[in-house]
N, C-alpha and C positions, 0 to 999 in steps of 0.2 A: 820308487825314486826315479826322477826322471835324468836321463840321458842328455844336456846340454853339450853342442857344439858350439864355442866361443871362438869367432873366427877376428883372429888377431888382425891389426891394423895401423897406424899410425898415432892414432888413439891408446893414451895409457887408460888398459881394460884393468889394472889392481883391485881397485875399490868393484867391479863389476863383477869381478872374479870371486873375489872374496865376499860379496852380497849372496852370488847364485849358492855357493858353499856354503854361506850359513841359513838359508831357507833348505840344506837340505837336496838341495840338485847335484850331482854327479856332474862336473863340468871339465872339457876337455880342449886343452886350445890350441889351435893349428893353424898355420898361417893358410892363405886366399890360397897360393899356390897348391895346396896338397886338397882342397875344399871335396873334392871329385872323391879322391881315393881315401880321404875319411870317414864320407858319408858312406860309401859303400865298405868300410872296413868295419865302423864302429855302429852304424845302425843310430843314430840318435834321433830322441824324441825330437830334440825342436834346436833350430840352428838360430846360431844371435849375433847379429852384427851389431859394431859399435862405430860408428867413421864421420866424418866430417861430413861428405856426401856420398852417395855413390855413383861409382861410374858407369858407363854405358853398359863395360863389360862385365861388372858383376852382376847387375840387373838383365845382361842377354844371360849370363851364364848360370843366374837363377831358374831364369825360366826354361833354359834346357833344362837342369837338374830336376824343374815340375815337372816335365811329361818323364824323366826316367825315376825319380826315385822322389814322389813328393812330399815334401815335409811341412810343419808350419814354420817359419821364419819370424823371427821380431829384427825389426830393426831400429837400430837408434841412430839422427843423425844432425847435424845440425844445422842440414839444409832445409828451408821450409818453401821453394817457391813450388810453385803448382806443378809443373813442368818433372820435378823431381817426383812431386806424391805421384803424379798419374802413371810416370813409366815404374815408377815402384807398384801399384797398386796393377798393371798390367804383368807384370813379373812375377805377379800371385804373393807378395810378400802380405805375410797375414797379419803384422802389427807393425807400422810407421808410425813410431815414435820421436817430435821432433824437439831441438831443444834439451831441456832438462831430462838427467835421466834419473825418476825421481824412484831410487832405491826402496824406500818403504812399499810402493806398489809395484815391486817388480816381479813378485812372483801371480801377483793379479794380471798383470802384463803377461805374460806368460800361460797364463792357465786359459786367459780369455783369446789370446792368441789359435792357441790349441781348439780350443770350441771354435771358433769361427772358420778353423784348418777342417772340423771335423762334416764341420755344415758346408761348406766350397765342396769338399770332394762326394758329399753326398746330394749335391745339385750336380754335380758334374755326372755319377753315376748315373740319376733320371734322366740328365738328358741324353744321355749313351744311348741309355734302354729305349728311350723314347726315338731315338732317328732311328734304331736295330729295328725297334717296330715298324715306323713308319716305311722304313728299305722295305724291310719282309710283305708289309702290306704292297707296296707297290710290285714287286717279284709276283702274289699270286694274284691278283689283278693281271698282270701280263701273262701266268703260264694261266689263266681262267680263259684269257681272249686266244691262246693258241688251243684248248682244248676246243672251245665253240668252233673255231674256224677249221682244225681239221679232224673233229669227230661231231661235229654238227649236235653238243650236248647244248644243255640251257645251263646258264647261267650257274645255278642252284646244282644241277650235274655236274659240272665241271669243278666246283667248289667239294662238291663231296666227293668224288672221285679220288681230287688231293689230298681230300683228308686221308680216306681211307689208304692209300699208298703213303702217305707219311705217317701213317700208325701201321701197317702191316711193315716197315723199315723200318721203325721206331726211330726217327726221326722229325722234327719241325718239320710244319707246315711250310715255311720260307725255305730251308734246305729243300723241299721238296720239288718246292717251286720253282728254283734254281736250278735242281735239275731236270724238269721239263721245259726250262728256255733252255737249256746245254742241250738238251736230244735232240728239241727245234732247229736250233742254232747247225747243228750236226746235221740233216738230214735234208737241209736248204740245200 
């Protein structure tokens, strides 16, 4: 069963309320103001707004809530100009739904929401890995040119060298790297 945050609004959520109930969702509603300490109180699978439009600040205070605790969101609203979807769709909100909120596919709304949540945060984790990589490549690229320069090794030397000091530490290559620029860096 999934965990719904119904984040109340000026909007009567009843019939929204009573949809997510009868598909079966666990749903919990709490107005904007508490949004913070709900989400961190109650853990929910997926937060759903239902509003006219949104404002600036729930769309700024979305996307803080994505770098601390990121969830899929649906939103329902019945703004449709461009202006809205883009600062919504930069806010990481995972379904903008405009108009009609068409109950029979709401728990569709929902589940596809969540997959699309699940595919965002596993592009985000590649490309983490991938700048971590690319940092770490640049790191021993620079402590390779302080080994050549003050132990006079080749290239190919210098490279295993690190290696073997970052397995005799059992530590990463890039940690290692890191800190032969720190000893450099020290000894200037």
């Amino acid at each position: 069963m999934l965990n719904v945050l119904l984040i109340e609004s000026n909007v009567d959520n009843t019939l929204l309320e009573n949809s997510l109930n009868g598909y079966g969702f666990s749903c919990l509603k709490t107005p904007y103001s508490a949004l913070f300490e709900q989400v961190k109180e109650n853990k929910p699978d997926v937060l759903i707004f239902n509003l006219d439009s949104p404002t600036e600040k729930i769309l700024s205070d979305l996307h803080s809530l994505n770098q601390q605790s990121p969830l899929p969101v649906v939103m329902f609203a019945a703004d449709s100009t461009i202006d809205t979807i883009n600062q919504a769709i930069k806010a990481e909100v995972s379904a903008f739904i405009v108009d009609a909120l068409a109950y029979k596919r709401l728990a569709s709304i929902i589940h596809v929401a969540i997959a699309r949540f699940k595919q965002q945060q596993s592009l985000k984790t590649a490309l983490e890995a991938a700048r971590v990589q690319l940092e770490d490549r640049k790191q021993i690229d620079r402590a390779k040119a302080i080994l050549i320069q003050t132990r006079n090794f080749t290239e190919n030397e210098a490279y295993h060298t690190l290696r073997k000091l970052a397995m005799d530490r059992n530590i990463t290559l890039g940690e290692m790297a890191k800190n032969v620029i720190a000893m450099a860096e020290l000894l200037k």
